[in-house]
N, C-alpha and C positions, 0 to 999 in steps of 0.2 A: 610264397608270394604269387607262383603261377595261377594257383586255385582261389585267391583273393581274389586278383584280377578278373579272372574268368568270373566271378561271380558275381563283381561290382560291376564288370560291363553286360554281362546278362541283365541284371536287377535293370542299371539306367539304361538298357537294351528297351526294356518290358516298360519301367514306368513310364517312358514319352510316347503316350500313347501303344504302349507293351511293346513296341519294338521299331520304334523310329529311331532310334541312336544308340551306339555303339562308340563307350569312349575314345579318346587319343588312344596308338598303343605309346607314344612316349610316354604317359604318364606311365606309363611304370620304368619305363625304360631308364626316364629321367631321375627318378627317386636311386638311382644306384652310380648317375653321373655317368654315363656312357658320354665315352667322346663326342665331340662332331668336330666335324671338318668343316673351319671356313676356310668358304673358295675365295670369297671379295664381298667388298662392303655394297652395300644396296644404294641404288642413285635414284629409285623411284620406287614409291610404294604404289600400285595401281589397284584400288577396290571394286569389283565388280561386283554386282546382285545376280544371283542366278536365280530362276525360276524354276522347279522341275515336276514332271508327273512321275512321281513312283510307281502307280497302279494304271498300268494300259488300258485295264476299261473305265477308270472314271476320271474323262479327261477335265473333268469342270471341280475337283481336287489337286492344289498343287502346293507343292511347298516351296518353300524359299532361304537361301543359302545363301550370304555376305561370304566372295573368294576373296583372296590377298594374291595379286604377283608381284614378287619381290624382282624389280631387273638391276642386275649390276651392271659390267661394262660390257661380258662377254656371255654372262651365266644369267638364266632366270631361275625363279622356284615359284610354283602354284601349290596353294593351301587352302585348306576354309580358312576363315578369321576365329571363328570358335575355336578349331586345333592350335593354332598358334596360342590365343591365350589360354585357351587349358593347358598350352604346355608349357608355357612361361609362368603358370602359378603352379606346375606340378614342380619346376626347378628348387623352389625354394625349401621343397622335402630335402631332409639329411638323414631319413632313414624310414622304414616301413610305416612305423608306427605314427610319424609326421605326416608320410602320406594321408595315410588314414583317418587322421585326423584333417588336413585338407579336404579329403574328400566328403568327408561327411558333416563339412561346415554351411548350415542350411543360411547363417547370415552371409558367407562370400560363394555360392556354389559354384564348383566346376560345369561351365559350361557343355551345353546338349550339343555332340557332335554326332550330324550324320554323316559327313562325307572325309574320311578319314585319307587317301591318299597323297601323297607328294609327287610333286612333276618336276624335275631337274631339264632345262633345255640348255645343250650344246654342252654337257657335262655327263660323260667329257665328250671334248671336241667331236661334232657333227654326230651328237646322238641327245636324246631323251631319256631319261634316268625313270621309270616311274617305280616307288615304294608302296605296299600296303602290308596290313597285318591283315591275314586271314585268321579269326578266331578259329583255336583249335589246333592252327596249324606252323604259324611263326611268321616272322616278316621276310614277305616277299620282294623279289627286285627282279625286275628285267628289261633291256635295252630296244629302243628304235631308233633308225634312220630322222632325222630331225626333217628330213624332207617329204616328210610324208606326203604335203597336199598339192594336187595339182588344182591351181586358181583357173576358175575364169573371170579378167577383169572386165565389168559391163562400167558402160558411160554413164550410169544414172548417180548421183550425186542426195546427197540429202545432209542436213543438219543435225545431227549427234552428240547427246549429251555437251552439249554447247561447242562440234568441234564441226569441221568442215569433213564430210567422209564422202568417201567410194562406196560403191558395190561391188561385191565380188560374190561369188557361186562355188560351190566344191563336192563333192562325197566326201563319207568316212565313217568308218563303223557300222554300216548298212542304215547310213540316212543320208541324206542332201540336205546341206546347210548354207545360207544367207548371211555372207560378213557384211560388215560394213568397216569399213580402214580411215584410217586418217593421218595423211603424209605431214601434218602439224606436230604431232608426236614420235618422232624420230627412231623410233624399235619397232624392227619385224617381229612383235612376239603379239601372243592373245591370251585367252583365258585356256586352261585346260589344254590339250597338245596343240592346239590350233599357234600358226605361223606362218613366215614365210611369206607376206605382204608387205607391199613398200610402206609401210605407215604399223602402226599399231592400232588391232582389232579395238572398236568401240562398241562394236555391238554383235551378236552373232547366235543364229538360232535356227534348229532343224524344220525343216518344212511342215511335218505336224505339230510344230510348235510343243513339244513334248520336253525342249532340254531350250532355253537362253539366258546366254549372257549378256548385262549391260552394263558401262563404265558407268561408276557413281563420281569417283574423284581419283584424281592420280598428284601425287603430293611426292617431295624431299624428306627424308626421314629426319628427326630434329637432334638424330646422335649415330653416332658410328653404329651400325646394324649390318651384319654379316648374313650373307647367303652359307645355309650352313648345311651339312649333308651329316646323317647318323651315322655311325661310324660302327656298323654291328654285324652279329652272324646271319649275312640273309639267307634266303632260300634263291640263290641265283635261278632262276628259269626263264621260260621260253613266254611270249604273251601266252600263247594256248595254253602252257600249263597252268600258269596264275589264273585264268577261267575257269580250269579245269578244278581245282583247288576251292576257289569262289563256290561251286557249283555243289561242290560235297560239302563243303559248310554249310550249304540250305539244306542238303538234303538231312543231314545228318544235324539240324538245331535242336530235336530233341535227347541225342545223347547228350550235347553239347550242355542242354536244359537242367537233365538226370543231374552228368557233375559236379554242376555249380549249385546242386543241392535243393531246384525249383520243385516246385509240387507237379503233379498233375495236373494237373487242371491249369496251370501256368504255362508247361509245357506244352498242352494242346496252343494255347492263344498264340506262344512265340510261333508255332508250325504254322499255323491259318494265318497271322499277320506275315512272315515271312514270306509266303505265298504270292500276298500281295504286292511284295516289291520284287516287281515280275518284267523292270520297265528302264534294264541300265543304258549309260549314253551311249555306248556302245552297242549294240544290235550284234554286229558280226563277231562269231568268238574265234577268231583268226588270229 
């Protein structure tokens, strides 16, 4: 199974334009039913657009991402919306060969996921949870301070996405970033680690305008829907090491290319594109 995967996420690695997405790792997780843990039922769905530059030097290329924050009463979780449903149509696998079949259905495709992590806020209590799969190496998990940002609140005021917002100022990850909050919607939570304002983020974006988020709609889910956490063997570490880890994975994409049985000349492409995504929202690998 492990060498299927590796080489279905390589292939849909390569074909979005050879290496813009890198599957859910639940889908495979999911095809064997691994637990989760629901924490509590979800009181607001809130969907953000994110915008982002991959490649540092060509800032007039950018892609774009629909996130999901799922807030319950005391928990939230950040996702793409493409991970969520790829991994709600991997659930319905009861076995490898259903996956596989799923996967390779060009009339309902699994969704092209590039941004693959989970963000668990105040879970547990006064910390952030974040989850990823390092291909190659297993899923990752390691914990912060939910207090990370220190705000500055400025009096400038403006109209957002139809709500009444603030402004507010911050560092994080070696960039400076522009919220905008709004005390109309009742949770200190935002998109991505971002928190910690009287109101919920509506908008919010790094000064070279390199990574933003903007509320599209924030809705009542129309059924009991659990904020729910994988239940599996992580790789507990330190943020630095999850970087550190991150970073041998690029280095190392063409062994990674060799096993899952790509050609040469495929293998060059995933190195040179890889390359290119040179430009995470992160900056500081602290």
């Amino acid at each position: 199974m492990c060498n299927f995967m590796n080489k279905l996420m390589l292939v849909r690695y390569i074909g979005f334009l050879f290496l813009s997405v890198i599957f859910s790792p639940s889908f495979a997780q999911t095809v064997f039913h691994f637990p989760k843990e629901n924490i509590e039922l979800v009181e607001h769905i809130v969907t953000y657009s994110l915008e982002f530059q991959e490649d540092s030097m060509y800032q007039n290329f950018k892609r774009q991402e629909d996130m999901l924050l799922f807030i319950g009463p005391t928990v939230s979780r950040f996702v793409s919306y493409n991970y969520f449903i790829g991994d709600s149509m991997a659930r319905t696998a009861t076995s490898q060969e259903d996956f596989q079949r799923i996967a390779s259905d060009k009339s309902n495709p699994l969704p092209v996921v590039r941004l693959r992590y989970e963000i668990f806020k105040n879970f547990p209590k006064g910390k952030e949870t974040f989850i990823d799969n390092v291909l190659g190496s297993g899923m990752f998990k390691f914990e912060e301070d939910l207090g990370l940002f220190k705000w500055e609140l400025l009096n400038e005021t403006a109209t957002i996405s139809g709500y009444n917002a603030q402004k507010a100022t911050t560092e994080f990850g070696g960039r400076k970033w522009v919220a905008w909050f709004s005390t109309e919607i009742p949770y200190n939570d935002g998109p991505y680690k971002f928190n910690g304002l009287p109101g919920l983020i509506v908008k919010i974006y790094d000064t070279r305008l390199h990574y933003a988020f903007e509320l599209i709609s924030i809705k009542k889910p129309g059924y009991d829907l659990f904020i729910e956490f994988p239940e599996l063997d992580y790789i507990e570490c330190s943020k630095k090491e999850y970087f550190r880890a991150k970073d041998a994975m690029r280095d190392n994409i063409i062994t990674h290319a060799k096993t899952a049985g790509l050609n040469s000349e495929v293998q060059q492409k995933v190195a040179k594109l890889m390359q290119q995504r040179n430009n995470p929202i992160e900056l500081s690998r602290k």
